[in-house]
N, C-alpha and C positions, 0 to 999 in steps of 0.2 A: 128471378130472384132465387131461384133452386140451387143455384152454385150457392150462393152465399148463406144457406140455411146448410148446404151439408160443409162449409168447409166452420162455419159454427160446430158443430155437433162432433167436426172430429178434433177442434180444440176443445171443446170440452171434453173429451176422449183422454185426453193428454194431461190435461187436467186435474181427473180423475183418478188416473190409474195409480193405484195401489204401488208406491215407490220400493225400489229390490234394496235390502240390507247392504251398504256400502260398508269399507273399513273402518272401523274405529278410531276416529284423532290419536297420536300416538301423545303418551304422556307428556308434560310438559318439563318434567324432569330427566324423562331421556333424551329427548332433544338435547338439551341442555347438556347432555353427558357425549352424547354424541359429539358435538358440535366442540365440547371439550378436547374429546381424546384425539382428534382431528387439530386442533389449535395446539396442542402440545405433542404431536407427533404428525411434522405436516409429511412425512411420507406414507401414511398410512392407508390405504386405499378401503373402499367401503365392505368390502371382506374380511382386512383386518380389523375395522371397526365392529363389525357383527361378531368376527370370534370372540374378541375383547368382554364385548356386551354378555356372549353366553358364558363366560367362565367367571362373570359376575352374579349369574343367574337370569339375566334379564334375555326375556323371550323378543323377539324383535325380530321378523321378517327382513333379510339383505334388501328384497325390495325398496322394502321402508327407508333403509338409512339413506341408499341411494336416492331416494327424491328428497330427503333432508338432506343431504348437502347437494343438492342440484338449486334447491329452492332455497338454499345460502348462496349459490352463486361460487360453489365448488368442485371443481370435477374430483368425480369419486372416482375416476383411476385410478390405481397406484403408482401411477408417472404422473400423477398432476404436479408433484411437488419436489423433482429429483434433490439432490442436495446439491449446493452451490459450494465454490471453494469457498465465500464470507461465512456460509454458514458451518461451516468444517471448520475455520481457523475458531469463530463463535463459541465452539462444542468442546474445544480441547482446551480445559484450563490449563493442563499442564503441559502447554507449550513454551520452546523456546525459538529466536529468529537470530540470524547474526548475517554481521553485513562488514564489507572496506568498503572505507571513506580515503579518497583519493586527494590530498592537499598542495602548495606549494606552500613551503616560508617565504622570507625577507631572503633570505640566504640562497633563495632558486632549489631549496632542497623538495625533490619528491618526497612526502612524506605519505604513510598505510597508516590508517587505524581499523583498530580491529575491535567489533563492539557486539555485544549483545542483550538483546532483550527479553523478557517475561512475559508472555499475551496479558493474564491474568491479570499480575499486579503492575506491568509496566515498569519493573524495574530496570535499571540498564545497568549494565558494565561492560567500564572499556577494557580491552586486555588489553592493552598496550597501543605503541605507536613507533614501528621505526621505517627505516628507508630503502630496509633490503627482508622483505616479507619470504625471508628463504623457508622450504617445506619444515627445518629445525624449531624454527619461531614460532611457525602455527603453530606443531604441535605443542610445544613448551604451554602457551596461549591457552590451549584448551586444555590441558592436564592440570593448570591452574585454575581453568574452570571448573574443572571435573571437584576439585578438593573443596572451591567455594561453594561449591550446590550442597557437596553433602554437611559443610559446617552450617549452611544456610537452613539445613534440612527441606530444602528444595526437590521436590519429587515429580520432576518434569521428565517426559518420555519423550516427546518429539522433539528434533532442532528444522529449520526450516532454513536454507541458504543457497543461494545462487550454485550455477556452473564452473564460477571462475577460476581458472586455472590455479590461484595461490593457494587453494584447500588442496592438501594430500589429498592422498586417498588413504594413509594411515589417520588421519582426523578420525573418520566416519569407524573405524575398528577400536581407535580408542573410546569413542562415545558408545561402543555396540559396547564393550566391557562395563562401561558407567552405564546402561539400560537407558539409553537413548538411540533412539533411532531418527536416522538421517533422512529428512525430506527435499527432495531434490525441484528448486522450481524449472517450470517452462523455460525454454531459450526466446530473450526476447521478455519476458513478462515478470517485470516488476512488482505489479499488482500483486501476486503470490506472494510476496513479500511485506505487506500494503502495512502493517503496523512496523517493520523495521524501517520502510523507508520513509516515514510517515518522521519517527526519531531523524533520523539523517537531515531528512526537510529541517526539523526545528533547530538539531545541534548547529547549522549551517547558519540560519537567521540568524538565531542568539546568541550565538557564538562566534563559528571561525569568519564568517562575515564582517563581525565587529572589532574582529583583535587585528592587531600586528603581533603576529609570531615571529619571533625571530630565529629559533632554532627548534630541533627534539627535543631537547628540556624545556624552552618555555612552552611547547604544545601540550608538552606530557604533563605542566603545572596547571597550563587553562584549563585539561582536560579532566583535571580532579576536581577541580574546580568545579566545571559544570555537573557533574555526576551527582559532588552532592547537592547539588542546586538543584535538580532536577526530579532526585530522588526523595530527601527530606524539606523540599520548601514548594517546589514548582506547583498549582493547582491544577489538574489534570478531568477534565469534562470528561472522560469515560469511569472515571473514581470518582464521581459525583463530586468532584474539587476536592478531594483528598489526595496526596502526595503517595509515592508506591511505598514509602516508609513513614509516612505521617496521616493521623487520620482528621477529619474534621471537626473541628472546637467544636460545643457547642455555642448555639447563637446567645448573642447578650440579650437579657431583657430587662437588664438594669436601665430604668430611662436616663439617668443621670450618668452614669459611663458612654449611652449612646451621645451626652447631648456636648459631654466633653472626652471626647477622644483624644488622646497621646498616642501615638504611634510615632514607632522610631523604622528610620531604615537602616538597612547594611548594605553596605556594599561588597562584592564579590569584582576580583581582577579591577581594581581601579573604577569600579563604575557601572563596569558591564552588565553586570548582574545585581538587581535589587532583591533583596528582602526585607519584607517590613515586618514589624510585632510591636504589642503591646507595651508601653514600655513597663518596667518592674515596679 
């Protein structure tokens, strides 16, 4: 029984001994702060979070940050978190996208459009629509854009559009004059483009899908049509259902309006296009 009285004695050994001063929990407010400047700056790595913290005043060992966002379940590189292109287009309010839309009429006519959009407020405008997209037209197209931004007082720096052959390469020097600068996507990847052709996708459903066009003048009537349907009525889930020119009512909390509703529709293009409202 000698084993077992000395391996007693050296757990009580262990027991005993006099515990060495470890680190002090770090506050629960710079966690917090940490853990902040990281969620609002995901490429920041746990170096720049320690410089951050000391030109706050707050004293805090690199160590430390690093096992707080380790013990978040973050790598505290500074490549844990490079930037995405969603999250670039994300960042740039003042962006614009422009896209052709490739059609046929009734008539067998190839018909271009030519259209662009707003990240921000998701506006669109179409420049136009014709059947010979000569380097003359762009540019015309876009120097009428250039005048609409600055009456809109629009202060978008980027345009983002395709390879495709029909853009000049005088487009991109007249937009460098208006203080935009040309982003050119991937060959092949659409996705860089993900909110214009997102528009394209819907003008298609709603629209040239549902019409019979018959010539360039009825395209170019549908086409206004849908713009302002789009712009001042359509409800838009990234505008939390506000319209890129209309914002949201507020809610009724009259019981008695909820319990008798009048609501009237409109029609747009024979049908194609509903809007409903309140009636007067």
């Amino acid at each position: 029984m000698r084993w077992h009285r000395d391996l007693m004695k050296r757990r009580h050994a262990r027991t005993c001994r006099p515990k060495r001063p470890g680190r002090p929990p770090t506050v629960r407010s710079i966690r917090a702060l940490i853990l902040r400047l990281v969620r609002e700056n995901p490429d920041w790595g746990y170096r720049r979070v320690h410089g951050e913290l000391a030109t706050l005043g707050i004293k805090v060992a690199p160590s430390t940050v690093w096992e707080i966002l380790k013990q978040e379940g973050l790598d505290p590189a500074p490549q844990r978190a490079s930037t995405t292109w969603a999250d670039f287009l994300r960042s740039q309010a003042a962006l614009l996208a422009c896209d052709f839309i490739e059609i046929f009429t009734l008539s067998g006519q190839r018909q271009y459009i030519l259209a662009v959009i707003e990240h921000a407020g998701r506006r669109i405008r179409v420049l136009g629509t014709t059947a010979h997209p000569t380097a003359g037209w762009v540019i015309q197209a876009i120097r009428n854009l250039v005048m609409d931004l600055e009456d809109a007082n629009c202060r978008a720096r980027l345009l983002i559009r395709d390879r495709d052959g029909k853009f000049p390469a005088l487009m991109d020097e007249i937009l460098a004059d208006a203080g935009l600068q040309t982003v050119l996507t991937g060959v092949r990847m659409p996705r860089m483009n993900s909110i214009m052709e997102r528009w394209v996708q819907s003008c298609r459903q709603e629209l040239l899908d549902r019409c019979l066009l018959w010539n360039e003048r009825h395209l170019r009537h549908a086409l206004r049509e849908y713009e302002l349907f789009y712009n001042r009525h359509r409800a838009h889930q990234t505008l939390a259902q506000a319209a890129p020119l209309r914002t949201v009512p507020d809610p009724i909390t009259d019981p008695e309006r909820i319990t008798d509703l009048n609501i009237r529709r409109r029609d747009r293009l024979g049908g194609v296009l509903h809007e409903y409202s309140h009636a007067a």
